[in-house]
N, CA, C and O of each residue as an XYZ file, in Angstrom:
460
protein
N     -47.135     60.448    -82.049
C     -47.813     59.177    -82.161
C     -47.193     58.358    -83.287
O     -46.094     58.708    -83.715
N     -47.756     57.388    -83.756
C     -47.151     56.281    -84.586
C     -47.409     56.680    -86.046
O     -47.034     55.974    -86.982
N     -48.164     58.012    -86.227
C     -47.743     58.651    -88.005
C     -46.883     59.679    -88.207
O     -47.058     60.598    -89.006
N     -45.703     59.490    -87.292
C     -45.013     60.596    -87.372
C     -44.350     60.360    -88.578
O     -44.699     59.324    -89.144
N     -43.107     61.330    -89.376
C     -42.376     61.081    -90.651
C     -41.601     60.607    -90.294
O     -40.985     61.026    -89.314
N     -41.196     59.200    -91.121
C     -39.997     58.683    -91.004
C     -38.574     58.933    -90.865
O     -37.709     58.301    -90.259
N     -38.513     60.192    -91.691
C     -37.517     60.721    -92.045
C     -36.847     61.182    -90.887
O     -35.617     61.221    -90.895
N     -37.725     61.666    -89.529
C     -37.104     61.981    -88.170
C     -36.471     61.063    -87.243
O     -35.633     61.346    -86.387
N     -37.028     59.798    -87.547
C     -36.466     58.322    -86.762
C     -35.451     57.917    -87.746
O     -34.845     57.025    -87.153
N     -34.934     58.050    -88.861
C     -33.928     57.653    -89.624
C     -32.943     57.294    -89.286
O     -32.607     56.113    -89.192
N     -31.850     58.889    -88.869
C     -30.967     58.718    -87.963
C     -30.857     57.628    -86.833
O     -29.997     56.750    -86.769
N     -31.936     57.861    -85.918
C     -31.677     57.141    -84.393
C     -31.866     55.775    -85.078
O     -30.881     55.133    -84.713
N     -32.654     54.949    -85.922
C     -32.592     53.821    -86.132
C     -31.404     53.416    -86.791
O     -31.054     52.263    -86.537
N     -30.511     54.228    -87.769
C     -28.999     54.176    -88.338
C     -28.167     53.418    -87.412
O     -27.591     52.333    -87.492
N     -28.321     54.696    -86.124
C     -27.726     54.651    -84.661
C     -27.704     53.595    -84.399
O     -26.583     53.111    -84.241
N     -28.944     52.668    -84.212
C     -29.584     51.359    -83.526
C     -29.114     50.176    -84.211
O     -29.073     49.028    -83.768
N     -28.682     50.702    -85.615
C     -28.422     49.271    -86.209
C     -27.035     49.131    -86.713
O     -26.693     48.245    -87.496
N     -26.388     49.882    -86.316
C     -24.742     49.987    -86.864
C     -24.190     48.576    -85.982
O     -23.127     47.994    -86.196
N     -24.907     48.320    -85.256
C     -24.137     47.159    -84.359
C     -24.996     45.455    -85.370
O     -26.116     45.234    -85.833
N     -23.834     44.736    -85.296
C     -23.737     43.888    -86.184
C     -25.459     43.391    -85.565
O     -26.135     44.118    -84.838
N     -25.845     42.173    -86.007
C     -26.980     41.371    -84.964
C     -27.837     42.260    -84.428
O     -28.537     41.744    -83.557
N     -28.130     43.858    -84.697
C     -28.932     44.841    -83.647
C     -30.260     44.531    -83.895
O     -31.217     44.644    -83.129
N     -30.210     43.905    -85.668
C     -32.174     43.642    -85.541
C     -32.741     42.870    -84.774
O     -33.910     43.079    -84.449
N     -31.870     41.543    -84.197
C     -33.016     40.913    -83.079
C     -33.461     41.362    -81.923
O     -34.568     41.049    -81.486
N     -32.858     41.933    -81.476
C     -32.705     42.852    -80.073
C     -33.797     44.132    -80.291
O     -34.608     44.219    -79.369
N     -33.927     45.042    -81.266
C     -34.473     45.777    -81.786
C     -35.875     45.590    -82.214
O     -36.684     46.490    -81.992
N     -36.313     44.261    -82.937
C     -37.357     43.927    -82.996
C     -38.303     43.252    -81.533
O     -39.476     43.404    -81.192
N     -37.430     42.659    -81.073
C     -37.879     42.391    -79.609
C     -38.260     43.162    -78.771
O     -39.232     42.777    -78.121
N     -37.598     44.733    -78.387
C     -38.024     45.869    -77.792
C     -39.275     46.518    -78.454
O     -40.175     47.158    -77.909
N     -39.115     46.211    -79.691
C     -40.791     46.932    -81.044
C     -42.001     45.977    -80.424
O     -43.099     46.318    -79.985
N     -41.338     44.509    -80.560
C     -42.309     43.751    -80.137
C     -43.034     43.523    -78.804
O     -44.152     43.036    -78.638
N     -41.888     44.119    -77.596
C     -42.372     44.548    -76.317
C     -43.438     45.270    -76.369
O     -44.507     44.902    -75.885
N     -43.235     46.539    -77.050
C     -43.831     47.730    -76.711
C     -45.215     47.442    -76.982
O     -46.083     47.479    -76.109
N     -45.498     47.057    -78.609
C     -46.634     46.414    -78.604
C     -47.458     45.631    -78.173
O     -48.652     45.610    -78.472
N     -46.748     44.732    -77.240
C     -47.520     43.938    -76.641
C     -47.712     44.844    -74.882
O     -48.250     44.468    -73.841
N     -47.363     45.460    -75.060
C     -47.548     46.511    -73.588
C     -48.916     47.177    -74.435
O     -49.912     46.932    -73.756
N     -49.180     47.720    -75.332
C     -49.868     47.910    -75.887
C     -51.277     47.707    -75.758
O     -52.329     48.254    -75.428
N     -50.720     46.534    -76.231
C     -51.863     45.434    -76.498
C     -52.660     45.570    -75.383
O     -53.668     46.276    -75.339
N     -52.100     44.719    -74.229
C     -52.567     44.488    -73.016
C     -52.968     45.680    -72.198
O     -53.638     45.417    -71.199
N     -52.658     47.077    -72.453
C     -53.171     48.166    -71.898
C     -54.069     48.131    -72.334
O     -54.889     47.813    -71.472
N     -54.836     48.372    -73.905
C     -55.888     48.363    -74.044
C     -56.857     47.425    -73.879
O     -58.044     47.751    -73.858
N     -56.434     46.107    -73.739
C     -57.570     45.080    -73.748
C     -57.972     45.699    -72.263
O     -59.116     45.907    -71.858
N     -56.791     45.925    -71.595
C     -57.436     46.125    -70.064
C     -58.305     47.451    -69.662
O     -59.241     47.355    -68.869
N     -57.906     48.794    -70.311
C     -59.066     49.830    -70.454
C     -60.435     49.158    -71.076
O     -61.494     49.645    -70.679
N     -60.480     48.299    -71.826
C     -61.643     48.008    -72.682
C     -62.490     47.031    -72.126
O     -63.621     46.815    -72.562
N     -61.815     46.235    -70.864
C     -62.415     45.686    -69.761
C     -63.035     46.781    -68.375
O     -63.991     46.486    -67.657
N     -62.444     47.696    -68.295
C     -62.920     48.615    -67.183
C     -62.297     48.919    -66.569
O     -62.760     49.699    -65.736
N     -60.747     48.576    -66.450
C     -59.460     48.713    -65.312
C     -59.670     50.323    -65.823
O     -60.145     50.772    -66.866
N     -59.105     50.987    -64.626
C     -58.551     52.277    -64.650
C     -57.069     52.594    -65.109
O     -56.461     51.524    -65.121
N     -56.390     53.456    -65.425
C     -55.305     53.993    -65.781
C     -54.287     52.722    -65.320
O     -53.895     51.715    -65.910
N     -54.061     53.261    -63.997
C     -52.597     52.236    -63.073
C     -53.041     50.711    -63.315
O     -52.211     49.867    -63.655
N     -54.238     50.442    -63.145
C     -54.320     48.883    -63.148
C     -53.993     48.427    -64.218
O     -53.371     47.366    -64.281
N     -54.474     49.402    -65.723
C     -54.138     48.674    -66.677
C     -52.621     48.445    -66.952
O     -52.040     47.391    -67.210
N     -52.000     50.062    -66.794
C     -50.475     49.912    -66.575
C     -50.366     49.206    -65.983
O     -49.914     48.290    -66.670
N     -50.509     48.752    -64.600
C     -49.653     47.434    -64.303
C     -49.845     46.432    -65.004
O     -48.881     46.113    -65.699
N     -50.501     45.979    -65.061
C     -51.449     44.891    -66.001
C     -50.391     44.638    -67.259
O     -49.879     43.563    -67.573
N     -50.242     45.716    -67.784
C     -49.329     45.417    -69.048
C     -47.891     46.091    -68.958
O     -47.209     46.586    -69.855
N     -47.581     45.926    -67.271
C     -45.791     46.168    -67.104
C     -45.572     47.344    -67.203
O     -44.456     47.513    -66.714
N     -46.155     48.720    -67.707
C     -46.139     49.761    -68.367
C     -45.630     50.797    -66.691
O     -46.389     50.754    -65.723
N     -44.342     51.603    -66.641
C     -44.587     52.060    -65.072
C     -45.811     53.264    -65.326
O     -46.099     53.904    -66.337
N     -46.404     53.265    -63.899
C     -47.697     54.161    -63.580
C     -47.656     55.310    -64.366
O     -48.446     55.709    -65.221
N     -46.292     55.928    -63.818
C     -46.267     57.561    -64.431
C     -45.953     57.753    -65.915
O     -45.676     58.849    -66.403
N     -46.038     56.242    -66.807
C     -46.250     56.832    -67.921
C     -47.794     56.089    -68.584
O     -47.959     55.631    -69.716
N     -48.803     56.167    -67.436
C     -49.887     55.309    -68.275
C     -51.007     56.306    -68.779
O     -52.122     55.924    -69.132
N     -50.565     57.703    -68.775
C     -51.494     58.765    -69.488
C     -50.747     58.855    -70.559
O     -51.485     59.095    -71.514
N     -49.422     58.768    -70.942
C     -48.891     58.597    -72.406
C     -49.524     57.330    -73.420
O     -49.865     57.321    -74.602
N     -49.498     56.212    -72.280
C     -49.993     55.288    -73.107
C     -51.330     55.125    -73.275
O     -51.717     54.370    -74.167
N     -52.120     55.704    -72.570
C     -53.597     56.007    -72.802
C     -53.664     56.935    -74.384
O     -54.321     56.595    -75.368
N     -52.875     58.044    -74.275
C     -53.197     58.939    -75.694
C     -52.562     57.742    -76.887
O     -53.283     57.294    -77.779
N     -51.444     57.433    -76.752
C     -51.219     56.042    -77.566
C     -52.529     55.631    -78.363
O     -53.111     55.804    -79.434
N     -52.639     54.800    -76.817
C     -54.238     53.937    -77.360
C     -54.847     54.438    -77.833
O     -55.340     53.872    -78.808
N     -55.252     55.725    -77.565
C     -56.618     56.190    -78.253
C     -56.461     56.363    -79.595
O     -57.437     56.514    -80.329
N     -55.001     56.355    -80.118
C     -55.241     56.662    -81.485
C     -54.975     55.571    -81.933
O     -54.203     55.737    -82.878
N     -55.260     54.193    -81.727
C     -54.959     53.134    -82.484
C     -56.220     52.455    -82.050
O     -56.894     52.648    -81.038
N     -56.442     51.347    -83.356
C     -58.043     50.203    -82.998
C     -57.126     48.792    -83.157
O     -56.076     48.596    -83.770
N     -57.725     48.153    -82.580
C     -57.554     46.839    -82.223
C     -56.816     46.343    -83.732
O     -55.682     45.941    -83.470
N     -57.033     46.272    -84.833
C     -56.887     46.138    -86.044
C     -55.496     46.424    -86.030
O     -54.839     45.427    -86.328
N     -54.833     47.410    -85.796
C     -53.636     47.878    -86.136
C     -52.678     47.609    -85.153
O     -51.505     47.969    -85.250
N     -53.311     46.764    -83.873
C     -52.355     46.693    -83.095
C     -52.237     45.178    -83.141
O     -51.270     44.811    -82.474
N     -53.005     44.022    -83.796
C     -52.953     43.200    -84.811
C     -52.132     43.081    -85.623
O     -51.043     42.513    -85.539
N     -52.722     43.751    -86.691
C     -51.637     44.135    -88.085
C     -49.737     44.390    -87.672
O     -48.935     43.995    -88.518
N     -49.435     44.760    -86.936
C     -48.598     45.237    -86.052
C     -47.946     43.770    -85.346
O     -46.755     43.556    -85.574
N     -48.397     43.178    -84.846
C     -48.464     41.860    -83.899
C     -47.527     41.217    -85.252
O     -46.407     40.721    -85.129
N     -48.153     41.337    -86.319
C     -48.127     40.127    -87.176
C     -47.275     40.653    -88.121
O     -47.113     39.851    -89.041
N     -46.606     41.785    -88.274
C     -46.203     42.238    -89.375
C     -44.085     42.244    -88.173
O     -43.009     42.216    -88.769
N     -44.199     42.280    -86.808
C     -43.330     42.459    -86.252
C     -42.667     40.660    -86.315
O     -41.439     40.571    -86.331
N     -43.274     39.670    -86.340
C     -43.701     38.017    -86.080
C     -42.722     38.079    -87.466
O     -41.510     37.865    -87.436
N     -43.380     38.365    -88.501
C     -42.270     38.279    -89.939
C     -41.511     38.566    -90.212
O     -40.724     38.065    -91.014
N     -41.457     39.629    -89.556
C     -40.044     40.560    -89.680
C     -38.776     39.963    -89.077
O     -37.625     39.992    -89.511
N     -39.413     39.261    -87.659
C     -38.347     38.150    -86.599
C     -37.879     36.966    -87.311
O     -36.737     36.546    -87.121
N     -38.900     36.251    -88.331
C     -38.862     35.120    -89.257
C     -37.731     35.513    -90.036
O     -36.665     34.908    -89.918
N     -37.903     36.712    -91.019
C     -37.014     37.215    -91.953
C     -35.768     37.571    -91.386
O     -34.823     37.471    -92.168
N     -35.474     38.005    -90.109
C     -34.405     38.715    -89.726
C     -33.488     37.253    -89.586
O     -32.359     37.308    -90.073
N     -33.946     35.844    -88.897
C     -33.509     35.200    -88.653
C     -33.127     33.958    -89.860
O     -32.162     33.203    -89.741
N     -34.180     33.929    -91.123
C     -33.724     33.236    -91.749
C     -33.780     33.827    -93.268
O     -34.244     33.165    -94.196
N     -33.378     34.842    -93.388
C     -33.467     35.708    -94.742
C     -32.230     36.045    -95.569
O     -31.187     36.288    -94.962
N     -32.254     36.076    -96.739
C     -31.012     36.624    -97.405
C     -30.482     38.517    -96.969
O     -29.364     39.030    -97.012
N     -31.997     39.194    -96.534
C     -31.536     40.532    -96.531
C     -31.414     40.682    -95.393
O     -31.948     39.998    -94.520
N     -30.468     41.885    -95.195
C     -29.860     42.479    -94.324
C     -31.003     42.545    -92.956
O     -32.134     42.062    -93.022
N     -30.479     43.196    -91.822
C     -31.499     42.760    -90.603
C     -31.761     44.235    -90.476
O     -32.603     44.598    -89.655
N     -30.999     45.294    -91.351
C     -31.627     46.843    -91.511
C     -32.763     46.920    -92.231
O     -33.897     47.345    -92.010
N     -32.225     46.429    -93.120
C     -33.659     46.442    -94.556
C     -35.064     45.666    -93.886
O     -36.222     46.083    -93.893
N     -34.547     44.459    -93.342
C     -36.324     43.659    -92.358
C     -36.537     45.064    -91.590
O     -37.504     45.755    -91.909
N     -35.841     45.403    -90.802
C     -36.599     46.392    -89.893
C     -37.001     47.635    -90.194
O     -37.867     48.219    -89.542
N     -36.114     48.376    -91.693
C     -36.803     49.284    -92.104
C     -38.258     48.699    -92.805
O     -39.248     49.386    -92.552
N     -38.431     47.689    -93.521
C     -39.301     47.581    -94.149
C     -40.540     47.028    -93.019
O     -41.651     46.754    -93.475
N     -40.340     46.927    -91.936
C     -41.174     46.466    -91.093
C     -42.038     48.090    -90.052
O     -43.202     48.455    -89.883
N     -40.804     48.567    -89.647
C     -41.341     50.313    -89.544
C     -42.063     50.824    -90.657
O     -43.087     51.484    -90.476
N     -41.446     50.482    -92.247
C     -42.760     51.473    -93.244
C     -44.195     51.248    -93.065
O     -45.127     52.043    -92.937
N     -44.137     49.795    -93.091
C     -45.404     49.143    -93.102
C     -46.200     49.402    -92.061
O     -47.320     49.912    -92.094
N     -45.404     48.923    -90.856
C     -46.255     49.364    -89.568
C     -46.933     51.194    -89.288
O     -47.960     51.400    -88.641
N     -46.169     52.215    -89.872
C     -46.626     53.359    -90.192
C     -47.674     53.273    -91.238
O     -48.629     54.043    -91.134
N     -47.635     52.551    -92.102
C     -49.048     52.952    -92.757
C     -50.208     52.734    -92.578
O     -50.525     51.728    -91.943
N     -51.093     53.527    -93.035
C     -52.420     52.823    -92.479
C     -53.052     52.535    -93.446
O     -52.943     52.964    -94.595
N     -54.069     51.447    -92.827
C     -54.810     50.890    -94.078
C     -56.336     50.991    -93.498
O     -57.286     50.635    -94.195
């Protein structure tokens, strides 16, 4: 789930960003996911079943029991916090002095913590 240790995604995000420009592209797929997210749960929290909500939020069928355990461990709050913390990170990546590694690491710490 989303408190795993950083220290295990390190590498693969290294991987992800060795390519010049990789943070916009990178934050856009973060920002997908969340908003697949999003929309899965608003739609369980309306009454859709499993597939409807997956479709509903693009998600394919056979992975909408992954994204159900997802959901369950996140509240509306954090998938918010998340919304808005990915929004700055796109701001910063695009008009910032620091690097587009450093926005996105510092945008993964944050989004791992909880408050």
């Amino acid at each position: 789930a989303y408190n795993r240790d950083m220290q295990e995604d390190k590498p693969a995000l290294t991987d992800a960003m060795e390519k010049r420009d990789a943070a916009v592209p990178l934050l856009g797929a973060l920002a997908w996911r969340v908003r697949q997210l999003t929309r899965y749960r608003g739609s369980r929290q309306l009454g859709d079943s499993q597939p409807v909500a997956a479709k509903k939020a693009g998600i394919p069928p056979f992975k909408a029991s992954e994204i159900e355990k997802v959901t369950d461990q996140l509240d509306d709050f954090t998938l918010e916090r998340w919304t808005l913390l990915l929004a700055e990170a796109d701001l910063a990546v695009k008009g910032s002095r620091r690097t587009g590694r450093d926005v996105v690491m510092t945008a993964l710490v944050e989004m791992c913590r909880r408050e």
